[in-house]
TORMAR-73944 format. One record per residue (C-alpha): x, y, z. Coordinates in steps of 0.5 Angstrom, whole numbers, plus 500, padded with zeros to 3 digits. Last residue first. Example, Ala and Ser with C-alpha at 12.3 -4.5 7.8 and 13.67 -1.06 7.14 Angstrom:
REM residues 2
527498514;525491516;
END
This chain:
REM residues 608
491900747;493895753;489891757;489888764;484883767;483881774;483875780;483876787;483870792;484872800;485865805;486869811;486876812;492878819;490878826;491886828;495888836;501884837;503886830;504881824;500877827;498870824;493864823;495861817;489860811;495856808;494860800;496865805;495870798;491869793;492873786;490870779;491874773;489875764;493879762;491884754;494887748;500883746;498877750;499874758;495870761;498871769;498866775;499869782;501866789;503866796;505863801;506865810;509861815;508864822;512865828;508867835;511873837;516877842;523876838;519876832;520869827;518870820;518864814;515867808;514864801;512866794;510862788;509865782;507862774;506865767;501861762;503864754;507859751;506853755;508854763;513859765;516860770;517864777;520862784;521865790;523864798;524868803;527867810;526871816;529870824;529874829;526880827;525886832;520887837;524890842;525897839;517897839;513896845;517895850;513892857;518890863;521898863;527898867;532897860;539896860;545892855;539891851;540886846;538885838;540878835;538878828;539873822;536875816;535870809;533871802;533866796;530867789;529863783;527867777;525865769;524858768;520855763;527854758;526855750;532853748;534860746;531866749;523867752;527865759;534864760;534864768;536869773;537866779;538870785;540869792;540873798;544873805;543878811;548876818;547880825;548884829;543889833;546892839;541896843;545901849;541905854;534907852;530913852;524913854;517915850;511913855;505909854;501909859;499905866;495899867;498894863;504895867;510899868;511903860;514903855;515907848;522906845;527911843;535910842;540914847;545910845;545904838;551900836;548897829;553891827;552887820;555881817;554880809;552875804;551877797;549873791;546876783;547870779;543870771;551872767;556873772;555877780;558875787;558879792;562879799;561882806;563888811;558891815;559897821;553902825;555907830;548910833;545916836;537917837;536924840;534926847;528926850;525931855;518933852;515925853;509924850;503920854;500914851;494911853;488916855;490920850;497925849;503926843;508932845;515929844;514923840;509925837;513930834;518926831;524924836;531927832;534921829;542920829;547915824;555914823;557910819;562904817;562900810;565893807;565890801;569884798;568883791;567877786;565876779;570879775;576878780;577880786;575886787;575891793;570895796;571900802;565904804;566910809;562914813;560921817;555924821;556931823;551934828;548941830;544940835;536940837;529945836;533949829;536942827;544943823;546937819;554936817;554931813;561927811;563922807;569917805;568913798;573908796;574903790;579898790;580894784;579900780;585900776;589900782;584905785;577908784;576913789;569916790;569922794;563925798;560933802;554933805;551940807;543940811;540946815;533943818;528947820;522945825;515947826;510945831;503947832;499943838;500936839;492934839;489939835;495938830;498943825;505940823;510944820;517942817;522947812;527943809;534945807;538941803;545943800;549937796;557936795;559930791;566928788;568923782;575920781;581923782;582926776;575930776;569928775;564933779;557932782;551936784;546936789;542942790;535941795;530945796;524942801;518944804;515939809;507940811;504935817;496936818;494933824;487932826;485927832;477926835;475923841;468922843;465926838;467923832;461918834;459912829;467911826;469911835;476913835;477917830;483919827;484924821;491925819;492930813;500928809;503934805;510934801;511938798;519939793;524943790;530941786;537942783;541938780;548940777;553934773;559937772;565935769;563938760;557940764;550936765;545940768;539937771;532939773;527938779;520940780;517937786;509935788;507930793;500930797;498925802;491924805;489919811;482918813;481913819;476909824;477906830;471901832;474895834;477897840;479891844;485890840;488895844;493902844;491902836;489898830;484894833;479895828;482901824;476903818;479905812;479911808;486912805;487918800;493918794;496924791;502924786;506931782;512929779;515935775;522933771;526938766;532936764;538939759;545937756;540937750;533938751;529934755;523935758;521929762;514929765;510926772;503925774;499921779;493919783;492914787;484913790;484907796;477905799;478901806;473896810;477893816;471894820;469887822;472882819;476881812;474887809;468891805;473892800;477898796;482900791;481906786;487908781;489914775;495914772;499919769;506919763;507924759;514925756;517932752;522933747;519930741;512927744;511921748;504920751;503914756;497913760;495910766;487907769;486903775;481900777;479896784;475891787;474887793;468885796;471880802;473876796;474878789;475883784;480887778;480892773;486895768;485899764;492900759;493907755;500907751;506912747;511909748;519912752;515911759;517916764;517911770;519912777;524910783;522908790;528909794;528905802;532907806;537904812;537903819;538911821;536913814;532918819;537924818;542925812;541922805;548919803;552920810;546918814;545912810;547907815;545899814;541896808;539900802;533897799;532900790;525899788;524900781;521902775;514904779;508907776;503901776;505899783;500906784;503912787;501918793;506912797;503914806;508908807;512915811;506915815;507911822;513915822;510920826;509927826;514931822;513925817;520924813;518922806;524923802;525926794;531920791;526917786;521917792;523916798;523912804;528913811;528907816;529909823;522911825;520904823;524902829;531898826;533891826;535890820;531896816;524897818;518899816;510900818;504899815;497902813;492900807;496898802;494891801;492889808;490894814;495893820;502890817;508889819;513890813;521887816;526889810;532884811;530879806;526883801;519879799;515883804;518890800;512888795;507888800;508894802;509897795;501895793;498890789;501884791;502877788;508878784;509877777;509884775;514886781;520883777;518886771;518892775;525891777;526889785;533892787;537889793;543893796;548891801;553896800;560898796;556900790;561898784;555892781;549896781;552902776;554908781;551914781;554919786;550926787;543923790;544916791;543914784;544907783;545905775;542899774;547894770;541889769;543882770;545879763;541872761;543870753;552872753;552869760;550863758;547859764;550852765;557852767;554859773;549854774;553848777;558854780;552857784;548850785;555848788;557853792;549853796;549846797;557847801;554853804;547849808;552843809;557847813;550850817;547844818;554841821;
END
C-alpha cells in the first residue's frame, strides 16, 4: 500500500509541475554522451545514465570527485580518508574492481589494485561534467566496466579568467587553489594549481593533497588537437585503514600521473580520433608512520595506451569501430614485476528506425590478454519512444574481469594472494522508462547482474588470512529510481527554487554458494539508499543546498547523513560555507574507519 501511495504522489508532482514549469524558460541541457565512437544527445541513450553539471557541483558541499558521486543514486562511495583522501567505488552492487573511471573517455584502470582507480590528478574545479553509467559497459569500454563506469569530463574554457580561491576550518583545514583561462585565436589554455590539507579528525587521519592540471584545445578547421596533462600527490596518515582498526599508525604516500595527446578528424562521413596516453600511479605503504623499517610496500604501476576510435554516418545509421592496445607494468617489492598486454577490437551500430521511434545499438569487443583468454563481450540497447516526453529502454551485456595483480600475488601477515583465480564473468540485463520535458528529468529501472567465478577475499576465521576465491554465482537485482527538478531560477517571475533531486536504489545480492563465513567485499553491497537534494535561493545574491543520505549495507549499521552549503555569490568573487554531518552521526562507511563528525569549512573565491 506504501509503495502504491508513494507512485501515485510522485505522478502527480510530475504531471502538477509538468502544467507549471514552462518549458520554453527552463530546458534540461541536450548533452552530448560521448562513449568513444558513438555520441548521442542525452535524451537518445538507451541506459540509465545520471549527469551531474558543474553548475550543479557548485552548490554542493564537496571538494573532491568522491564526495560528489555520493549524491548519485546507485554509486556506492565508502570512504577511509574524507575529502579526497581515498575511497572506493561501486556501481549497483558491483566490487570497486568492477567499476571502471575515466577521464574524458581516457580509463584508469590500476594494474595493482582497484583501490586506486579515485587517485583523480584533477581538481573539482577542472570538471564540466561527471556522466554515471549504470550496468555493463563492456561492449563500450572493454574490461572493468564490469558494474558499470564512471567518465569524468574536463573543461577548456572559451574566456580568458584567473580565479584564487582559499578556504579553512575545523580540524586545521585549509587549502588554495589557483586556475586560469588563456583563449587565444585557435588555441585554448586552461591549468590549475591546488593544495588541500588537515591536521584530522583523530589521531593520524592528517593529509596534504597537491593537484596539478593542464589541458588545450587546438582548432583548425575539421581538425582537433587536445593535450591533457594532471598529477596529484596524497600524503596521509592511514589510522586503521587496512587489515584492523587496531592499527592506528599506518601511513601512506600516493602519486598519480596522467598525460595523453589526442586528436580528431572530421571527414564529410567520418569522425577519426586518435589517442595516446600514461598513466603513472607510485604507492608507498607504511605500516608504522615513525619506523618505515618494520613493513614497507612499493608499487609503481605504468599503463601505456594508444587507442583509434572512429565513427561512420552512413544510410543505415551511425557505425563505431575502435582498436585499443594497452601495455601494463607494475614494479613492486611485494607483488614482484608484473606485466600484461592487452589487445582490444570494438565493433557497434546505431539504428534508428520508424522515424527514430526505435533506436537499436548491437555491440561486440573482442579483447585478447596476454596472461589470460581472449574473450568477446557482446551487447544490446533497445530504445522505443512513446511520445515526446517518454521512452522505454532496455539493454543486455555480456561483462568479464581479469584479477589485479594483488589479487594474484599480493602477501603480508594478513592477506595472502591467491595465483590460481579464474577471471570474473557475468550477464547482466535492465529495461526502464524515462521521462523528459521542460525542467524533469525521471527515470526509473530494474536491474539483473548474474555473476560466475566473481572474486572476493575470505577467510575461515578471524585467525587466519585473507585470501582471494572465487565464488560460485552472485546475483544482483534490483530497482534504481531519480528525480530531477530543474526550476525556473534567475528567469521570469522571479522563482527562489532551482533544483530538487530525488534518488533511490534497491539491492538484493545472494550467493547461491559460498564456504567461507567472512567475505570482505563482494557481500557488503548496498541495500537500500535513498538521496535527497534541494538548492534555491535566498534574496538576490544568497544561494542555498541541503543534501541527504540515507544508507543500509547488507553487513552494517544504517546511517542517515546531511549536509549543507551556503554561497554569496557576485560578479567578481563567492563567499562560502560548507558543514557536512550537520547531525554529528556516528557511522562507517567501511567495517574498519569511523567517519568525521560535525566539520565546518568556510572560503572565499575571486575571479579577475
Amino acid at each position: 500500500m506504501k509503495r502504491i501511495l508513494l507512485f501515485s504522489l510522485l505522478s502527480f508532482l510530475i504531471n502538477s509541475l509538468s502544467a507549471q514549469i514552462d518549458s520554453s524558460a527552463v530546458q534540461l541541457p541536450e548533452v552530448v554522451i560521448k562513449e568513444n565512437r558513438l555520441e548521442m544527445p542525452f535524451s537518445e541513450v538507451s541506459r540509465t545514465i545520471n549527469v551531474i553539471t558543474a553548475r550543479q557541483i557548485q552548490a554542493l558541499p564537496v571538494q573532491s570527485v568522491n564526495e560528489v558521486l555520493q549524491y548519485i543514486s546507485g554509486v556506492d562511495i565508502r570512504q577511509r580518508g574524507p575529502n579526497g583522501v581515498q575511497a572506493d567505488v561501486s556501481i549497483r552492487g558491483g566490487t570497486f574492481d568492477q567499476t571502471l573511471v575515466m577521464i574524458n573517455g581516457i580509463k584508469l584502470a590500476d594494474p595493482q589494485t582497484g583501490h586506486h582507480i579515485l587517485n583523480i590528478p584533477i581538481d573539482l574545479e577542472n570538471v564540466e561534467r561527471i556522466e554515471v553509467l549504470k550496468g555493463p559497459g563492456a561492449r563500450i569500454y572493454g574490461m572493468n566496466a564490469f558494474s558499470g563506469a564512471i567518465n569524468i569530463v574536463t573543461k577548456v574554457p572559451e574566456e580568458q579568467f584567473v580565479k584564487v580561491k582559499l578556504q579553512a576550518g575545523e580540524n586545521g583545514l585549509g587549502g588554495a587553489q589557483v586556475s586560469a583561462s588563456f583563449p587565444k585565436g585557435n588555441l585554448n589554455q586552461y591549468f590549475s594549481f591546488s593544495k588541500d590539507f588537515s591536521e584530522g579528525y583523530r589521531y593520524n587521519t592528517d593529509y596534504d593533497i597537491t593537484n596539478l592540471f593542464y589541458q588545450n584545445q587546438i582548432t583548425t578547421g575539421d581538425h582537433q588537437l587536445n593535450i591533457l596533462a594532471g598529477f596529484t600527490e596524497r600524503q596521509f596518515g592511514a589510522n586503521g585503514f587496512y587489515a584492523s582498526p587496531d592499527f592506528a599508525d599506518q601511513y601512506e604516500e600516493v602519486q598519480t600521473s596522467l598525460v595523453s595527446l589526442s586528436y580528431q578528424l572530421n571527414l564529410e562521413s567520418w569522425k577519426v580520433n586518435p589517442r595516446l596516453f600514461w598513466r603513472r600511479n607510485q604507492d608507498e605503504y607504511i605500516f608504522v608512520r615513525s619506523n618505515p623499517s618494520i613493513y614497507r610496500n612499493l608499487h609503481i604501476g605504468n599503463v601505456y595506451g594508444l587507442e583509434i576510435q572512429a565513427s561512420n554516418q552512413n544510410s543505415l545509421g551511425t557505425t563505431g569501430i575502435g582498436l585499443e592496445l594497452n601495455q601494463i607494468d607494475l614494479a613492486s617489492n611485494n607483488l614482484g614485476d608484473r606485466n600484461r598486454f592487452v589487445t582490444s577490437l570494438f565493433l557497434e551500430h546505431h539504428f534508428r528506425l520508424f522515424d527514430g521511434l526505435l533506436d537499436l545499438i548491437p555491440g561486440v569487443s573482442l579483447n585478447h590478454f596476454s596472461d589470460s583468454d581472449t574473450k568477446i563481450f557482446p551487447g544490446i540497447d533497445a530504445g522505443l519512444r512513446l511520445n515526446d516526453s517518454w521512452k522505454l529502454y532496455g539493454n543486455f551485456g555480456y561483462t568479464y574481469r581479469v584479477p589485479t595483480f594483488t589479487d594474484l600475488f599480493y602477501e603480508d601477515p594478513a592477506n595472502l594472494g591467491n595465483p590460481d583465480l579464474r577471471p570474473e564473468e557475468a550477464t547482466s540485463f535492465e529495461f526502464g522508462v524515462k521521462y523528459l520535458k521542460g525542467g524533469i528529468n525521471a527515470q526509473a529501472s530494474y536491474f539483473n547482474r548474474s555473476g560466475n567465478d566473481l572474486i572476493d577475499w575470505t577467510k575461515q576465521a578471524d585467525s587466519l588470512q585473507w585470501q582471494p576465491v572465487n565464488i560460485n554465482n552472485l546475483t544482483a537485482q534490483g530497482i534504481d529510481f531519480s528525480l530531477d527538478f530543474f526550476f525556473p531560477v534567475l528567469l521570469k517571475n522571479n522563482s527562489w527554487l532551482r533544483r530538487l533531486n530525488i534518488g533511490y536504489t534497491f539491492i538484493d545480492a545472494e550467493v547461491e554458494e559460498n564456504d567461507a563465513p567472512i567475505s570482505r567485499y563482494a557481500l557488503e553491497n548496498l541495500n537500500h539508499q535513498f538521496i535527497a537534494g534541494l538548492e534555491y535561493r535566498i534574496g538576490g545574491h544568497f544561494f542555498h543546498s541541503i543534501q541527504f543520505r540515507y544508507v543500509d549495507r547488507v553487513t552494517m549499521e544504517d546511517y542517515n547523513v546531511i549536509d549543507t552549503r551556503l554561497n554569496y555569490r557576485r560578479d567578481k568573487y563567492e563567499i562560502f560555507l560548507k558543514a557536512s554531518n550537520i547531525g554529528d552521526t556516528e557511522y562507517r562507511e567501511t567495517n574498519l574507519v569511523p567517519m568525521p563528525g560535525r566539520w565546518i569549512r568556510g572560503g572565499v573565491e575571486f575571479k579577475f
